[in-house]
ROVEXKE-221208 format. One record per atom (N, C-alpha, C): residue in one letter; x, y, z; atom name; residue number from 1. Coordinates in steps of 0.02 Angstrom, whole numbers. Layout:
BEGIN
NUPA type     px     py     pz atom seq
NUPA    a      X      Y      Z   CA NUM
...
//
This chain:
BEGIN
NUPA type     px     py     pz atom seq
NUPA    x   -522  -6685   -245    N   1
NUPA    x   -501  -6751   -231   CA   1
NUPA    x   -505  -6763   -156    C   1
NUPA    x   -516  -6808   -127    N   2
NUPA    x   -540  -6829    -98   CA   2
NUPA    x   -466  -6873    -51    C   2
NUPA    x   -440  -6892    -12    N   3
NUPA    x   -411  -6928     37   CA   3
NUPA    x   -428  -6993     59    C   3
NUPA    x   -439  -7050     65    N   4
NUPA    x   -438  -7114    131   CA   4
NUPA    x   -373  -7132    154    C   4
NUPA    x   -381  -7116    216    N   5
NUPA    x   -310  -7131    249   CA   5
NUPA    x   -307  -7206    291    C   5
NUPA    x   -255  -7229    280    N   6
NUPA    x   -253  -7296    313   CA   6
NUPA    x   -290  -7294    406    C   6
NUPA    x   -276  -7240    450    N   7
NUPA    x   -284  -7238    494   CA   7
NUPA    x   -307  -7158    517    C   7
NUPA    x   -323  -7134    569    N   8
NUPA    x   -351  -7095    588   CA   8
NUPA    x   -298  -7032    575    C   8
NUPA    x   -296  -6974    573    N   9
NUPA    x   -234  -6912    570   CA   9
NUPA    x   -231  -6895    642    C   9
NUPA    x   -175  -6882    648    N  10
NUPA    x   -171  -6847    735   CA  10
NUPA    x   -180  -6776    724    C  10
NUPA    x   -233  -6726    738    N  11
NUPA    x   -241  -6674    741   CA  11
NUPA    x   -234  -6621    780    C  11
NUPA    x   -194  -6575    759    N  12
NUPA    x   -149  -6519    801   CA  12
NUPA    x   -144  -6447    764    C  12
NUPA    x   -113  -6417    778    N  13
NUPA    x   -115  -6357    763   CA  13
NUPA    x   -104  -6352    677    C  13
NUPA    x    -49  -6375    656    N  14
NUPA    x    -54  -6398    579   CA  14
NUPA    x    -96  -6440    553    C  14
NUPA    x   -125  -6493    581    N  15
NUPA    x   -172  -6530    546   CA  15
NUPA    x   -231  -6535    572    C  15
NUPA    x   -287  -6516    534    N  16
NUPA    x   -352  -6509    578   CA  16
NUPA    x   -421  -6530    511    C  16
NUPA    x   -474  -6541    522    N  17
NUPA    x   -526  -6563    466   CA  17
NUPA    x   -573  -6477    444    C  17
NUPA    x   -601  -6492    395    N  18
NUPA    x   -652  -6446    350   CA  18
NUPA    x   -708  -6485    343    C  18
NUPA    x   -737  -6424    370    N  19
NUPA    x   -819  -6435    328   CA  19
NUPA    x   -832  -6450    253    C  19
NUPA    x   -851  -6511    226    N  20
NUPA    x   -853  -6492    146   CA  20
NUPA    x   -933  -6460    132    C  20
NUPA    x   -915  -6421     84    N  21
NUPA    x   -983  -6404     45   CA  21
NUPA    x  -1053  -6452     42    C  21
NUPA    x  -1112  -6416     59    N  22
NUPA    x  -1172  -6457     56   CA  22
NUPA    x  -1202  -6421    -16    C  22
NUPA    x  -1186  -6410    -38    N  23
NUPA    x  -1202  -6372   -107   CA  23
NUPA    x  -1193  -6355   -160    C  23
NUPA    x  -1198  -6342   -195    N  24
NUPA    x  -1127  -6301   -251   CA  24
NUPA    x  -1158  -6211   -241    C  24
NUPA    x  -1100  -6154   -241    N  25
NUPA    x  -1120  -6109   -242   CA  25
NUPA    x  -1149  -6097   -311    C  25
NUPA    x  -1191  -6026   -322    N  26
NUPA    x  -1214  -6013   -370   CA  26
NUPA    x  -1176  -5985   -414    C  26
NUPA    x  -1196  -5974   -479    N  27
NUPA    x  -1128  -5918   -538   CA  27
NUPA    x  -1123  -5862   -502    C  27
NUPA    x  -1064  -5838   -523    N  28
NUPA    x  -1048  -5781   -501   CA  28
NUPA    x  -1040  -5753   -416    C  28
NUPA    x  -1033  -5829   -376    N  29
NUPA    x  -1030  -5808   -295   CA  29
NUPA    x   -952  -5809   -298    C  29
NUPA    x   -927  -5768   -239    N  30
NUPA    x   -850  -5752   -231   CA  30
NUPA    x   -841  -5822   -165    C  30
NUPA    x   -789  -5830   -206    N  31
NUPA    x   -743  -5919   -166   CA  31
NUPA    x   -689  -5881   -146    C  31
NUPA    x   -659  -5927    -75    N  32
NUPA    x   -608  -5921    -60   CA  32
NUPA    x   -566  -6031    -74    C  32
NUPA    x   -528  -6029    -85    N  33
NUPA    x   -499  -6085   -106   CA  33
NUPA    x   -421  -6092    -52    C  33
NUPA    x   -394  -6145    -52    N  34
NUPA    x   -336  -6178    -41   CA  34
NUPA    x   -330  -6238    -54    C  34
NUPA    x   -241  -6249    -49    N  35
NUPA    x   -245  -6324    -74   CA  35
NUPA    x   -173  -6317    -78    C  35
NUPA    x   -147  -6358   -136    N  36
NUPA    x    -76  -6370   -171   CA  36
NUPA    x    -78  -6403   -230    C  36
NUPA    x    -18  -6384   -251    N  37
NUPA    x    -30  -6419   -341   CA  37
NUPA    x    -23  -6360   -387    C  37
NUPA    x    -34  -6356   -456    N  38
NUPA    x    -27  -6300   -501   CA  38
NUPA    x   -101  -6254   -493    C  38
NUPA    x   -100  -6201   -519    N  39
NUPA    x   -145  -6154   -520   CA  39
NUPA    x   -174  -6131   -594    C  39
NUPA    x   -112  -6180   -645    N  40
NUPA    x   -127  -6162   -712   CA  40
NUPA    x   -136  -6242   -743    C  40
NUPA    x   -232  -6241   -780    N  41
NUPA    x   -218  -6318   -822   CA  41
NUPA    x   -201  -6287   -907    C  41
NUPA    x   -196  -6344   -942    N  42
NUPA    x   -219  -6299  -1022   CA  42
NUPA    x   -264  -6317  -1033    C  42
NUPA    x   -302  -6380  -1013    N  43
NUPA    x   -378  -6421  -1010   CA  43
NUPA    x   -425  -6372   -958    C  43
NUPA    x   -425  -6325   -933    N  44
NUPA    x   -457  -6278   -887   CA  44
NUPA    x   -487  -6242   -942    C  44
NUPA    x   -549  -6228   -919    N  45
NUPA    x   -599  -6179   -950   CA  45
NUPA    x   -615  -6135   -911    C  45
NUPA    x   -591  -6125   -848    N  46
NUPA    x   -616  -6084   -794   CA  46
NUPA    x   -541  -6040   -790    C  46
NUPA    x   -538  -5970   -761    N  47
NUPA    x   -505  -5929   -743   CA  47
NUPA    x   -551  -5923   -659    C  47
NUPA    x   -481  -5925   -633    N  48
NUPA    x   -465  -5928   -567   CA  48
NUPA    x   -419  -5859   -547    C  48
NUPA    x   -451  -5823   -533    N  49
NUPA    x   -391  -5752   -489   CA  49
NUPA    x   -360  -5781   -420    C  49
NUPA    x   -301  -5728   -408    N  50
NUPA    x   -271  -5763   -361   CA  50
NUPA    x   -273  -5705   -339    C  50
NUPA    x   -279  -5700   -268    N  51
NUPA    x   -319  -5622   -240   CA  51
NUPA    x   -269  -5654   -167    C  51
NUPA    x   -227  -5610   -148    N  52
NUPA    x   -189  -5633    -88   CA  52
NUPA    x   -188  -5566    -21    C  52
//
């Protein structure tokens, strides 16, 4: 998901931008992920490890 923010973010040590993907990786390439929100759907078909 994606963000539009009314106005610009003030960027600092906590808040800063990402590169998004020009691609999709291929099957079987190792991801690193972040975010927030749940980690479990029941509509998910994908298994996701959580490797910390």
């Amino acid at each position: 998901m994606l963000l539009e923010l009314d106005k610009p973010a003030l960027l600092n040590s906590y808040v800063n931008t990402i590169n998004l993907a020009t691609c999709c990786p291929s099957p079987g390439t190792r991801c690193s992920v972040s975010g927030w929100g749940t980690i479990k759907s029941p509509q998910s078909r994908f298994y996701y490890p959580i490797i910390f």
